[in-house]
Steps between C-alpha positions, in 0.01 A plus 500: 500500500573767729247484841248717533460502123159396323460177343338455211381083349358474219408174334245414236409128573322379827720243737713439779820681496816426787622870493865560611624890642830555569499849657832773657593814604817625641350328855355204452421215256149282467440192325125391484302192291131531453247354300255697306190411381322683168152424452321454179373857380088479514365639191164380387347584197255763470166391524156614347152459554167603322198648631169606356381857497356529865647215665778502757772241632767489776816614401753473783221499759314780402220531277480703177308532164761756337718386247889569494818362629543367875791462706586359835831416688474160618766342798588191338619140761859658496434880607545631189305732295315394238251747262198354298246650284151436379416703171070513537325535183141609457274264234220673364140395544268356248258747332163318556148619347138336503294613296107483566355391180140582675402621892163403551358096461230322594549201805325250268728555170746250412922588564652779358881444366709747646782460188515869465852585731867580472734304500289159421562186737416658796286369772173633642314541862216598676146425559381295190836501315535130410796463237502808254078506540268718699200322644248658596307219641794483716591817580134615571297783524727838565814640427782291466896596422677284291885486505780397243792414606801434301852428582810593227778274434746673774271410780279818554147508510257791477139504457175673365112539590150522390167514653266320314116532642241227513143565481245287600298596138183363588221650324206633642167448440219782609144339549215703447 
């Protein structure tokens, strides 16, 4: 190789290599030995992760709820360069619905099975929501919102309301 020239290596396995140059011009001559070391290329896989509608993670320290492809350069223990990526998909939400079979009851009737919802196998709350009943006895006299909650099989959960009123219905009597 003539000096001053470029150098170009090129190897495609990782290792310890004892490099020999024999370099001249027309004024000198140089012998040199050196060992080079290649590191292992860093290439990890691409990587995805799930989200439901309105949620957010951490994606390479920051925050986001938008779905697409993510990329960061990463130093890896060598020096060397190393991109990843994250591919962030959006899962959709559960379409949830209660329906009030009736809005008005009285504090002293018995339960009311709240079976009327979509999807089934849900789970109920609120003041005098015991199982997948309304109590009235329980909930008292007033207004009183019921929720259903349901969950799909990817993990997201969503959720629907009534109000449902509770009236004391006692009768009364006028004396004359």
């Amino acid at each position: 190789t003539e000096l001053g020239t470029d150098f170009d290596w090129s190897a495609d396995t990782s290792g310890t290599f004892n490099v020999n140059l024999s370099a001249s011009n027309e004024y000198c001559a140089a012998d040199t030995s050196f060992n080079l070391t290649i590191h292992p290329e860093y290439n990890p896989p691409a990587d995805s992760v799930s989200i439901c509608i309105g949620d957010s993670i951490q994606v390479f320290g920051q925050y986001t709820s938008s779905p697409g492809v993510y990329v960061d350069s990463l130093q890896s223990i060598y020096g060397c360069d190393s991109i990843v990526s994250k591919e962030l998909f959006e899962l959709p939400l559960p379409n949830v619905t209660i329906y009030s079979l009736i809005s008005l009851t009285c504090v002293n009737y018995s339960p009311i099975v709240l079976s009327n919802v979509s999807p089934p196998n849900g789970t109920f709350s609120g003041q005098g929501a015991v199982s997948n009943t309304f109590d009235p006895s329980i909930a008292g006299v007033g207004v009183h919102t019921v929720f259903y909650h349901y969950t799909n099989g990817n993990g997201c959960s969503s959720y629907d309301s009534i109000q449902l009123v509770v009236d004391d219905c006692a009768e009364s009597l006028e004396l004359s």
